[in-house]
C-alpha positions in Angstrom: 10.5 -0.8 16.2 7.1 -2.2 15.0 7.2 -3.3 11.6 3.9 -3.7 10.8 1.0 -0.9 9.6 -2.7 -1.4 10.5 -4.5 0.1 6.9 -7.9 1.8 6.8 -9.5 3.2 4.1 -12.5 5.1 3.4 -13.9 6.5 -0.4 -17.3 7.9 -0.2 -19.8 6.3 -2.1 -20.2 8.7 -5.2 -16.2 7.7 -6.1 -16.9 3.7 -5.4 -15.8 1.4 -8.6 -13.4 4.4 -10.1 -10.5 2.9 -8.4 -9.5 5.2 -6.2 -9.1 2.8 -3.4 -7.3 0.4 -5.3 -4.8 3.1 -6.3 -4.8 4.7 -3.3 -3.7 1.0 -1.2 -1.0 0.4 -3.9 0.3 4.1 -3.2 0.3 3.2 0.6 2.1 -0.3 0.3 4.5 1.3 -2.1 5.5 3.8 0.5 5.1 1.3 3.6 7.4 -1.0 2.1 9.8 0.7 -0.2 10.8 3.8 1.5 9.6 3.4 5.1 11.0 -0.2 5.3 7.6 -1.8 7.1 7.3 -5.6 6.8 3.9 -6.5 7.0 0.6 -4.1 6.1 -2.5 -5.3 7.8 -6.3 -4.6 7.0 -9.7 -5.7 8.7 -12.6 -5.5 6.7 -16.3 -6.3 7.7 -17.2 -9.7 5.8 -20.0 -7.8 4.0 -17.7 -5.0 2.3 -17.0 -6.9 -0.5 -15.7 -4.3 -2.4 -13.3 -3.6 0.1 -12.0 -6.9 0.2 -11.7 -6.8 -3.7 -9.8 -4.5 -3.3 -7.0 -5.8 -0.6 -7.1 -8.9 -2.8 -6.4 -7.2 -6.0 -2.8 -5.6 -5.2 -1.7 -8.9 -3.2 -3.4 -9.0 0.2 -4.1 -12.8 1.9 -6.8 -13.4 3.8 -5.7 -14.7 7.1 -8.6 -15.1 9.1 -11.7 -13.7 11.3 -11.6 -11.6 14.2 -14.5 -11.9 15.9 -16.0 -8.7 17.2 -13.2 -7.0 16.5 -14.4 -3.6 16.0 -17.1 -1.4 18.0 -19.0 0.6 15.0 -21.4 2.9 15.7 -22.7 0.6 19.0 -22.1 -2.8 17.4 -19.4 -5.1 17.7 -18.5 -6.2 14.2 -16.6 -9.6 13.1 -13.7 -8.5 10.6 -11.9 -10.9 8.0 -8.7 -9.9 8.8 -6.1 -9.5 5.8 -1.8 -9.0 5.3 0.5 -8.5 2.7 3.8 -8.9 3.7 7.4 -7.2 2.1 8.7 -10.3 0.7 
């Protein structure tokens, strides 16, 4: 079995700096590691979404390096910083 969870989030605009996202990632890593047993949670986030990456850093994520175009969005091949938290 695969121990590890790729996370993605999305809060519209209107709810940004509320701290839904930040509640919402510590409700997911909660559940990922406490009751489903996962050991590692990943996340890739543009390097431009700062608030995003505020918010992986805030409940423990490390930043682990870039992944160069590691995403296709909307046409474009985007560079993520690429992020983990682990269970230990």
């Amino acid at each position: 079995m695969n121990h590890i969870l790729p996370l993605r989030d999305y809060i519209d605009q209107i709810h940004n700096g509320k701290g839904y996202a930040t509640a919402a990632v510590s409700l997911c890593l909660k559940k990922a590691f406490n009751e489903i047993g996962l050991h590692r949670v990943e996340a890739g986030v543009m390097p431009r979404n700062l608030p995003s990456i505020r918010v992986l850093e805030k409940v423990g994520f490390r930043h682990e390096g870039l992944a160069k175009t590691y995403l296709k969005i909307n046409g474009t091949w985007e560079d993520h910083k690429i992020f983990a938290i682990t269970a230990e």
